[in-house]
TORKOL-4160 file (C-alpha; in steps of 0.2 Angstrom, whole numbers, padded with zeros to 4 digits, m for minus):
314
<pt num="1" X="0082" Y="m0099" Z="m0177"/>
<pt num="2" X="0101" Y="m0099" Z="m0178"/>
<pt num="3" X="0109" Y="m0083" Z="m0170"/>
<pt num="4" X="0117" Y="m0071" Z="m0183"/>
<pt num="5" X="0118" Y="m0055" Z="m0170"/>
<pt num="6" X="0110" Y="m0046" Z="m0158"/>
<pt num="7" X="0095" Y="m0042" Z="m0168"/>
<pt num="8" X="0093" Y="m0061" Z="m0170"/>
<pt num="9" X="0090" Y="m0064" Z="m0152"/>
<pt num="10" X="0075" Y="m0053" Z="m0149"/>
<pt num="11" X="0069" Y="m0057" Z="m0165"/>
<pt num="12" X="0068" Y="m0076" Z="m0159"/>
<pt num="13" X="0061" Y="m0075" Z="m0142"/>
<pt num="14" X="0046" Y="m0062" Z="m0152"/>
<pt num="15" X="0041" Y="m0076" Z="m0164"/>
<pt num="16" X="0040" Y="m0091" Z="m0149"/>
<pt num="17" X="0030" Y="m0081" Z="m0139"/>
<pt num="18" X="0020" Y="m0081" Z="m0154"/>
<pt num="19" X="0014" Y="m0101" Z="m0149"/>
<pt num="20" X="0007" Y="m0095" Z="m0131"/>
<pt num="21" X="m0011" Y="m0098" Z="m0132"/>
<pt num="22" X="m0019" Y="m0084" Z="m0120"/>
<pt num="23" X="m0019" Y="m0069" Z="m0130"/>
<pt num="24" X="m0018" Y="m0060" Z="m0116"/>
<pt num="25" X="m0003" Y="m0067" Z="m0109"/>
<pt num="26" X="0004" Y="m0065" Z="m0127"/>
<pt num="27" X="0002" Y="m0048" Z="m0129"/>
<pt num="28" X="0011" Y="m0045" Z="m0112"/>
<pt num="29" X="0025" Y="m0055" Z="m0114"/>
<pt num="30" X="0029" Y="m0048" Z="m0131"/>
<pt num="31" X="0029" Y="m0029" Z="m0124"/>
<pt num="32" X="0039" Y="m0035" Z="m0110"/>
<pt num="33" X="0052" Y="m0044" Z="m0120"/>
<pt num="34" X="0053" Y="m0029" Z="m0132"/>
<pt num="35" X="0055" Y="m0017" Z="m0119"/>
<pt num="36" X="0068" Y="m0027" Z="m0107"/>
<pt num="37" X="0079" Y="m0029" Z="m0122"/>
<pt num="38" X="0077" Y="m0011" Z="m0128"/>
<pt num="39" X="0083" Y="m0006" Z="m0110"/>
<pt num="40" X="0100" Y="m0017" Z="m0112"/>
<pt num="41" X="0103" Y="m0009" Z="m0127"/>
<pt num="42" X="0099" Y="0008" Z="m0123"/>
<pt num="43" X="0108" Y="0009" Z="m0107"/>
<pt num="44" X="0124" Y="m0003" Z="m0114"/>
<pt num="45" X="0120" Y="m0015" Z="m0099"/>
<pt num="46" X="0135" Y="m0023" Z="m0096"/>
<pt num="47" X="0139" Y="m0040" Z="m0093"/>
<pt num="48" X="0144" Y="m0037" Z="m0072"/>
<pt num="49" X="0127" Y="m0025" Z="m0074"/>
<pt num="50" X="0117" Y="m0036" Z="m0077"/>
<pt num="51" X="0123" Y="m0051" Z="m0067"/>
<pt num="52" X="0123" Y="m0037" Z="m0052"/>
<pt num="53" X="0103" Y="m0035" Z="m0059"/>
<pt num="54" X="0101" Y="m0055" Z="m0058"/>
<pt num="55" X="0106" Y="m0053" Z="m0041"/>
<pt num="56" X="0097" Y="m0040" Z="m0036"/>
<pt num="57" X="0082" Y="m0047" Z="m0043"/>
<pt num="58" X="0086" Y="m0064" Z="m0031"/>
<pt num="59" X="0090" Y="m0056" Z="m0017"/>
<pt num="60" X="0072" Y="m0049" Z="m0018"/>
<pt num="61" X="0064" Y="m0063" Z="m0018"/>
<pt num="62" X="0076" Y="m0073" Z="m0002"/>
<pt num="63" X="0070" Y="m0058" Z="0008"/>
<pt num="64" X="0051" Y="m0060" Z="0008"/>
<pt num="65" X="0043" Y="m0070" Z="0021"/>
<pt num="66" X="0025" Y="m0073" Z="0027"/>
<pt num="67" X="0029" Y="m0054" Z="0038"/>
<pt num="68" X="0038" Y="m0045" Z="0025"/>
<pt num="69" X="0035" Y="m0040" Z="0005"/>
<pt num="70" X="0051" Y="m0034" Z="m0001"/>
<pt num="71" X="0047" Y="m0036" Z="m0019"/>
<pt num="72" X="0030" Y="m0025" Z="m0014"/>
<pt num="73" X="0042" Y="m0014" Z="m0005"/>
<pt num="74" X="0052" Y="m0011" Z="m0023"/>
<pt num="75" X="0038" Y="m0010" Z="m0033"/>
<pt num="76" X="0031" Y="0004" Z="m0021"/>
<pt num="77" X="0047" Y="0016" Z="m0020"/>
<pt num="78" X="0050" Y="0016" Z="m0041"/>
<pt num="79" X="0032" Y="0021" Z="m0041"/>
<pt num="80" X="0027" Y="0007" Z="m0050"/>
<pt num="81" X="0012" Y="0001" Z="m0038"/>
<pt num="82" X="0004" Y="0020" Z="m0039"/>
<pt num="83" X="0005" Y="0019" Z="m0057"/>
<pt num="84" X="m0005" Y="0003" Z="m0059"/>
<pt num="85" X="m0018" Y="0010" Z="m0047"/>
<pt num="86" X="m0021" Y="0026" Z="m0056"/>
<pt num="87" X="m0022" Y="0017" Z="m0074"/>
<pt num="88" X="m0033" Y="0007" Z="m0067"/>
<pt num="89" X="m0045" Y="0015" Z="m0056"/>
<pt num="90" X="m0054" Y="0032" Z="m0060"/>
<pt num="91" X="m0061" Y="0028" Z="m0077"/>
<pt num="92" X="m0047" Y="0021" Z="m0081"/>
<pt num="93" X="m0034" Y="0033" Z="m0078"/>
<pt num="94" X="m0045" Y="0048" Z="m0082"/>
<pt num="95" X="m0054" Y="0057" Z="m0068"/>
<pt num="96" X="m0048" Y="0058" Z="m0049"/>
<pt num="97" X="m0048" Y="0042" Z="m0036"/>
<pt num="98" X="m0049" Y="0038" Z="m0017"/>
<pt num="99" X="m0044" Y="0022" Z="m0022"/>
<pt num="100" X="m0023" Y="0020" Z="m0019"/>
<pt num="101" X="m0010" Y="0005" Z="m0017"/>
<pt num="102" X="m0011" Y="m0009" Z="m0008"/>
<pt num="103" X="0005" Y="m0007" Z="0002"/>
<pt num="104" X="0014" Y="m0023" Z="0008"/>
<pt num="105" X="0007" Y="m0025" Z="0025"/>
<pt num="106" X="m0012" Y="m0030" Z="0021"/>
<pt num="107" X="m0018" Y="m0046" Z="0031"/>
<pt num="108" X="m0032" Y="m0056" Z="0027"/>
<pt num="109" X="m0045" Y="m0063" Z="0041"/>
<pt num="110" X="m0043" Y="m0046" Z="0052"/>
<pt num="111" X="m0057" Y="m0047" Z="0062"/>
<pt num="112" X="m0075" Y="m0038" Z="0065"/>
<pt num="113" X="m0082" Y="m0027" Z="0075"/>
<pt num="114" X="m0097" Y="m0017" Z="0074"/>
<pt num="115" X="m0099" Y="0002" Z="0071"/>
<pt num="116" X="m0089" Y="0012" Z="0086"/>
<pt num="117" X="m0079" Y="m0003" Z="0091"/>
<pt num="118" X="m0060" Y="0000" Z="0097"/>
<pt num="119" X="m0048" Y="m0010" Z="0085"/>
<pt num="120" X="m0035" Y="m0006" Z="0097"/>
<pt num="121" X="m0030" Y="m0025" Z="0104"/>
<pt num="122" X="m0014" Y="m0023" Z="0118"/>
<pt num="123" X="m0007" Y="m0007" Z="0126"/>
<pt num="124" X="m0002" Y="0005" Z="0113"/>
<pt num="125" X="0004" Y="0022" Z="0118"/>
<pt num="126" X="m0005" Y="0038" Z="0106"/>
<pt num="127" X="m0017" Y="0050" Z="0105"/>
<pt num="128" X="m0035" Y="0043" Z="0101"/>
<pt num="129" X="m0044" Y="0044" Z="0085"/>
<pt num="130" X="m0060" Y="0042" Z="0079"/>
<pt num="131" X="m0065" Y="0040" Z="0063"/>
<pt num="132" X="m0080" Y="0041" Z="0052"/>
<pt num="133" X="m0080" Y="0036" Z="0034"/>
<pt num="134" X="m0093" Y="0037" Z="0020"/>
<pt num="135" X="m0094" Y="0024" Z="0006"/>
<pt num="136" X="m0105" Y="0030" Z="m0009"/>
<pt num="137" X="m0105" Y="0024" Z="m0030"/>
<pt num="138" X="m0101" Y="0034" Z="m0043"/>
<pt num="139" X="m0118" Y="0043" Z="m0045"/>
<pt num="140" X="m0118" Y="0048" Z="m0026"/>
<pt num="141" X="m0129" Y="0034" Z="m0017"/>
<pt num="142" X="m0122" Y="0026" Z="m0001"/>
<pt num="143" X="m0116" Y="0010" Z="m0001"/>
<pt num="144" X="m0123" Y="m0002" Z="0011"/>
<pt num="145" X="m0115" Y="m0018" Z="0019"/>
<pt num="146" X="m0099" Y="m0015" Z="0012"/>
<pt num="147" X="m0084" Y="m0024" Z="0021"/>
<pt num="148" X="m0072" Y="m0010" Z="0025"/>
<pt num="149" X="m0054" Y="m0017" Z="0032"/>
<pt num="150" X="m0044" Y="m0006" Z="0041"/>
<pt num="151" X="m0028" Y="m0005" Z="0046"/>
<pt num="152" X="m0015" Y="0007" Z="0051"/>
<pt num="153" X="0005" Y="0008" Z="0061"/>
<pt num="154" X="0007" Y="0012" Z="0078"/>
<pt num="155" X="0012" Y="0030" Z="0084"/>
<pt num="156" X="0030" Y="0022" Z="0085"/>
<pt num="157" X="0029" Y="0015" Z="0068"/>
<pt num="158" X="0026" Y="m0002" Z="0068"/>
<pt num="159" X="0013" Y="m0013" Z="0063"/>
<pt num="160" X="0008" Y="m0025" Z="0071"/>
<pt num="161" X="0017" Y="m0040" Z="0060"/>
<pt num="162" X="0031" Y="m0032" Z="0062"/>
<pt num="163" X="0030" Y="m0029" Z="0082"/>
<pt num="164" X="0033" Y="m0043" Z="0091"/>
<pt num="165" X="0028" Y="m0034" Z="0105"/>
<pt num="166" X="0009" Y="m0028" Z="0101"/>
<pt num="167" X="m0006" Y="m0041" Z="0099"/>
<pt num="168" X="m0010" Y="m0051" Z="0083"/>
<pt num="169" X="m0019" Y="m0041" Z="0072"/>
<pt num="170" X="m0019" Y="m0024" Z="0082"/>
<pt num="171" X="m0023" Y="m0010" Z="0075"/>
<pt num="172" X="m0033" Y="m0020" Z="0063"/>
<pt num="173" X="m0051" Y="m0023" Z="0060"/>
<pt num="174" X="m0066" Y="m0026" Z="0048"/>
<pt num="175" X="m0084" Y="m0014" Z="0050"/>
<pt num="176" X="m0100" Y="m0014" Z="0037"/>
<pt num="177" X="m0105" Y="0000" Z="0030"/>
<pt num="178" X="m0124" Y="0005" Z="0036"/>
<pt num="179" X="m0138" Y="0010" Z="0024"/>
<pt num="180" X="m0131" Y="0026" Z="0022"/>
<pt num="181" X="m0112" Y="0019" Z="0018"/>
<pt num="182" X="m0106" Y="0022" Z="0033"/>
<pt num="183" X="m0092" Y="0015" Z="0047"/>
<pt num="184" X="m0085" Y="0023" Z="0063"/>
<pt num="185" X="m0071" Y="0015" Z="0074"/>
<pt num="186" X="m0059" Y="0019" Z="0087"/>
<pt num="187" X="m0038" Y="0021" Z="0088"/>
<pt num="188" X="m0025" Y="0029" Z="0090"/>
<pt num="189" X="m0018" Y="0040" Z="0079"/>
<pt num="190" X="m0002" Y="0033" Z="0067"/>
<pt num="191" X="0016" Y="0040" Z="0063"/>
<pt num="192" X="0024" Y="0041" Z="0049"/>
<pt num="193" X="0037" Y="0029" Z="0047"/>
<pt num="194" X="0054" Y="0022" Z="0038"/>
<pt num="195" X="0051" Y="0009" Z="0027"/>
<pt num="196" X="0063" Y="m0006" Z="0027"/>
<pt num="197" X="0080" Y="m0003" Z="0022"/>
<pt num="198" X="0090" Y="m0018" Z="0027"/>
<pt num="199" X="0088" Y="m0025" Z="0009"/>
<pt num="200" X="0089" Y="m0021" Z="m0009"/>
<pt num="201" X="0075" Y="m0008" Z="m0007"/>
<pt num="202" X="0088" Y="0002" Z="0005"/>
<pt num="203" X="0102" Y="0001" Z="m0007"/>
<pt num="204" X="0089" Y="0007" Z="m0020"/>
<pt num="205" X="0085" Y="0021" Z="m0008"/>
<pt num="206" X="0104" Y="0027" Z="m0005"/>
<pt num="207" X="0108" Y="0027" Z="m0023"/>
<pt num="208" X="0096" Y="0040" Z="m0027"/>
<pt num="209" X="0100" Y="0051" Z="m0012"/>
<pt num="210" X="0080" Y="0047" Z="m0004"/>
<pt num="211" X="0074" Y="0047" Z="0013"/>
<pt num="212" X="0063" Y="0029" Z="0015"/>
<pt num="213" X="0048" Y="0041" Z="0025"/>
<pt num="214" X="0028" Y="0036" Z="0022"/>
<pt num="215" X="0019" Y="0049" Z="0027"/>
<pt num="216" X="0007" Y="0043" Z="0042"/>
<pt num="217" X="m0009" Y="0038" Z="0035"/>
<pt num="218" X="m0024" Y="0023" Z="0039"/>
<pt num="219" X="m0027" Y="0011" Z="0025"/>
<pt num="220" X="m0044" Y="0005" Z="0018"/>
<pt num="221" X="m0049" Y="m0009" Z="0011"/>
<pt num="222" X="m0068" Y="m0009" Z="0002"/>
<pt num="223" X="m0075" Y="m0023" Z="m0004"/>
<pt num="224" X="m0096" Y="m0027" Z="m0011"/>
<pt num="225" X="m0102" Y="m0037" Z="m0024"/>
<pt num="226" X="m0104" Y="m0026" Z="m0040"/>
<pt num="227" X="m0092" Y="m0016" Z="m0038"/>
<pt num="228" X="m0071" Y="m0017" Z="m0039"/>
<pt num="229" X="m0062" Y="m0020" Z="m0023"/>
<pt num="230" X="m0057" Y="m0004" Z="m0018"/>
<pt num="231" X="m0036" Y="m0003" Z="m0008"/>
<pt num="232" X="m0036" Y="0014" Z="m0001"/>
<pt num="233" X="m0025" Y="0025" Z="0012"/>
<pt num="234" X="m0031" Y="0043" Z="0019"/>
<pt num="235" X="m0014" Y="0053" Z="0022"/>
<pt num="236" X="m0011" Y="0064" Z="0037"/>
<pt num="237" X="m0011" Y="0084" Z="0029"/>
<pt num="238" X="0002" Y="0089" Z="0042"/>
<pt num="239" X="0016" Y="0075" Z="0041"/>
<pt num="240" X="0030" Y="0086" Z="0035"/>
<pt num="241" X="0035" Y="0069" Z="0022"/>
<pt num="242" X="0017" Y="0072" Z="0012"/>
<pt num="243" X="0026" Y="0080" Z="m0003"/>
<pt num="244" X="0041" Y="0068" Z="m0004"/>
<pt num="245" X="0032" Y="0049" Z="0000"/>
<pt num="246" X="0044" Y="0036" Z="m0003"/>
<pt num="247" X="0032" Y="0026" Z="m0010"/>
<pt num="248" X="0023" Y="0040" Z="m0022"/>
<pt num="249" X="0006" Y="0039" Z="m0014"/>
<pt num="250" X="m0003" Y="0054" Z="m0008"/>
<pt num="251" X="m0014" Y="0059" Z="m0020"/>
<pt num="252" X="m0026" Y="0075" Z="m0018"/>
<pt num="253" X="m0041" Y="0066" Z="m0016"/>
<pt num="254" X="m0033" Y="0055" Z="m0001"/>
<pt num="255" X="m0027" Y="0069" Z="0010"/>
<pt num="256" X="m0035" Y="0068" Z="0026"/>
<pt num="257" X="m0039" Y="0082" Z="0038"/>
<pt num="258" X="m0034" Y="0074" Z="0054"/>
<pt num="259" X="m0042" Y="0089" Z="0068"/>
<pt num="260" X="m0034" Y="0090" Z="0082"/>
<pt num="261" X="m0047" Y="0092" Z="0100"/>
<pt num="262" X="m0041" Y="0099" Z="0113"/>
<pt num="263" X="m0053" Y="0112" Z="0122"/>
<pt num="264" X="m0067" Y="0100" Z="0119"/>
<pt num="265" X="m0075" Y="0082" Z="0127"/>
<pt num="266" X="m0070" Y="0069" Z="0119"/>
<pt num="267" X="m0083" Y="0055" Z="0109"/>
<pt num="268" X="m0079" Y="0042" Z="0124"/>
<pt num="269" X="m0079" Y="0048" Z="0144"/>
<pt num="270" X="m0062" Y="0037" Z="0148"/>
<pt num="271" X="m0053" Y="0051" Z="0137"/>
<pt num="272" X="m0049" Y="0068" Z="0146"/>
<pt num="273" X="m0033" Y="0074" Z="0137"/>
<pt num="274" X="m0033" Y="0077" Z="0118"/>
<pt num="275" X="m0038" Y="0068" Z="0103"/>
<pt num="276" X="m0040" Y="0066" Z="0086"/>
<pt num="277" X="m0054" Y="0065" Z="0073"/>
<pt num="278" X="m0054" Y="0059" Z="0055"/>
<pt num="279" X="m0068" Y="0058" Z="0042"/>
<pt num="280" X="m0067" Y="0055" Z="0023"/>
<pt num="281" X="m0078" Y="0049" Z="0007"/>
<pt num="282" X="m0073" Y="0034" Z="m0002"/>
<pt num="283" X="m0080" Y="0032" Z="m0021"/>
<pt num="284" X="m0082" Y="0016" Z="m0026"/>
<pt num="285" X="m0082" Y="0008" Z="m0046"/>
<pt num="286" X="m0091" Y="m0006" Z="m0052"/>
<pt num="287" X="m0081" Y="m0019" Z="m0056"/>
<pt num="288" X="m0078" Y="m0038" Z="m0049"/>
<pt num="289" X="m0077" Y="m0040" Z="m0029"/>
<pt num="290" X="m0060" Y="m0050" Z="m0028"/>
<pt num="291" X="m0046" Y="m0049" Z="m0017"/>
<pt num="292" X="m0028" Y="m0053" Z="m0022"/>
<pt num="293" X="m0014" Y="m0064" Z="m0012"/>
<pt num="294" X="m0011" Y="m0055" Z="0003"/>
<pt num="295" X="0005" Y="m0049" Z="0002"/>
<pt num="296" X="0009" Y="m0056" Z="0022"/>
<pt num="297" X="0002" Y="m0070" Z="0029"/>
<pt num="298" X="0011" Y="m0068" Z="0046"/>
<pt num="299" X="0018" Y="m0058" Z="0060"/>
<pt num="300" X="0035" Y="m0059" Z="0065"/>
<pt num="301" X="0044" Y="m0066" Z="0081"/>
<pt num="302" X="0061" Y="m0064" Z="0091"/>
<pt num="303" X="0067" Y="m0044" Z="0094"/>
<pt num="304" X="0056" Y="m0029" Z="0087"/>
<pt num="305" X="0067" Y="m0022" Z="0072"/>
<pt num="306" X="0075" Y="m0006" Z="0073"/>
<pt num="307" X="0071" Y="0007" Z="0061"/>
<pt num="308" X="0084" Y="0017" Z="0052"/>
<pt num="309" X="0079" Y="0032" Z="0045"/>
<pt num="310" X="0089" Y="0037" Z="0028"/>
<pt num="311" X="0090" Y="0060" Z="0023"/>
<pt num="312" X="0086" Y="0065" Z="0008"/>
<pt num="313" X="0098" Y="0076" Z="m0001"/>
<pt num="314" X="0092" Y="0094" Z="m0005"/>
């Protein structure tokens, strides 16, 4: 098609997408054109607007490495991530979920350990916590033999990819659930923490007037044939960032009661101060057991990163 105007171009680009054999794919790209184009219209977009958006877009991409997702990051603090997990989880978007995004700093290959095990690998300064969790279907019935990842940041906000400093893969571990859906293990409790705001995310972040604070939680990761990997995290009730996540997580259903204990023995005899305790109840959907490309592959070397914390406006 020759180009008569602005409606020609859209119009164009709708009817090649037309040739694309994967319906699917079709039907996605054509919303997506539709949408993108409406938005330049709508908002007037520049010419130096949207070469700034190109480069936005760019710089994105030249900042993830195998220990660090910025394009995850993004996707996470414009609540894009949480949306696709609630449309997609619960009956599709209509009843209540423990299921939750998968956040940028999943690794595959953690590794196993049986029920009660530490996953605490190098010298990490916190309050132990033990946790129990329950993995059960829809109608109720525990699920047995599930893999369960778990993984979590430091009390001083790191994980381990990011921490030159603590073990490969502390902090992290897999468990099978027992015949009544079950796992227990070992840490120490995590922090909150400031996401990255060296990058685009940051200038996102500062634009708005936001803090970059994730309330301290543990991720989960469940995953049985027959049923649809479930990404999960269980959020701390008293982290004073619970209502204003940067990343638009905490849901109801993932709020943890994290208990402190301290007039009482400890689960283990080597703890005599104060500890922690943790338990929650996973729901799990049928579906296909599949796991996506982790969004890290590595942990990162040279100088442990600073963390810069950004204040929210009232």
């Amino acid at each position: 098609m020759i180009i008569r105007n602005q409606q020609d171009v859209t119009a164009a680009v709708l009817a090649e997408l037309q040739r694309a054999d994967n319906p699917r794919f079709r039907e996605i790209m054509t919303a997506a054109v539709r949408h993108l184009h409406d938005f330049a219209r709508d908002t007037r977009l520049s010419e130096a607007e949207f070469q700034q958006a190109c480069a936005v877009i760019a710089r994105l991409g030249q900042l993830t490495t195998p220990s660090h997702n910025e394009v995850v990051l993004a996707c996470g603090s414009l609540g894009l991530s949480s949306l696709i997990c609630l449309l997609n989880n619960g009956d599709r978007g209509q009843t209540e979920t423990t299921a939750n995004m998968m956040g940028p700093f999943w690794r595959l290959d953690s590794p196993a350990y049986a029920n009660g095990a530490s996953i605490v690998r190098s010298a990490t300064p916190g309050l132990p916590i033990f946790v129990k969790a329950w993995v059960r279907d829809r109608q109720g019935r525990p699920v047995a033999g599930a893999k369960v990842d778990v993984w979590h940041a430091s009390s001083e906000g790191f994980y381990e990819n990011q921490d030159p400093g603590q073990a490969d893969m502390n902090l992290r571990g897999q468990f099978s659930t027992d015949a009544n859906g079950h796992i227990a293990f070992r840490s120490i409790k995590p922090a909150g923490y400031p996401i990255p705001v060296s990058g685009p995310v940051g200038d996102l972040l500062r634009a708005q007037g936001r803090h970059n604070m994730r309330p301290a939680h543990i991720h989960f990761m469940i995953c049985q044939p027959g049923f649809k990997t479930q990404f999960s995290q269980v959020y701390s009730s008293d982290d004073p960032n619970i209502e204003t996540d940067v990343q638009f997580g905490v849901t109801q259903a993932l709020i943890g009661q994290y208990v402190l204990h301290d007039q009482e023995p400890a689960p283990a005899p080597d703890i005599s101060g104060p500890w922690y305790s943790l338990e929650h109840h996973f729901v799990i959907e049928p579906g296909e057991a599949t796991l996506p490309r982790p969004p890290i592959t590595g942990k990162a070397s040279g100088d442990r990163p600073t963390l810069a914390v950004l204040q929210r406006k009232p």
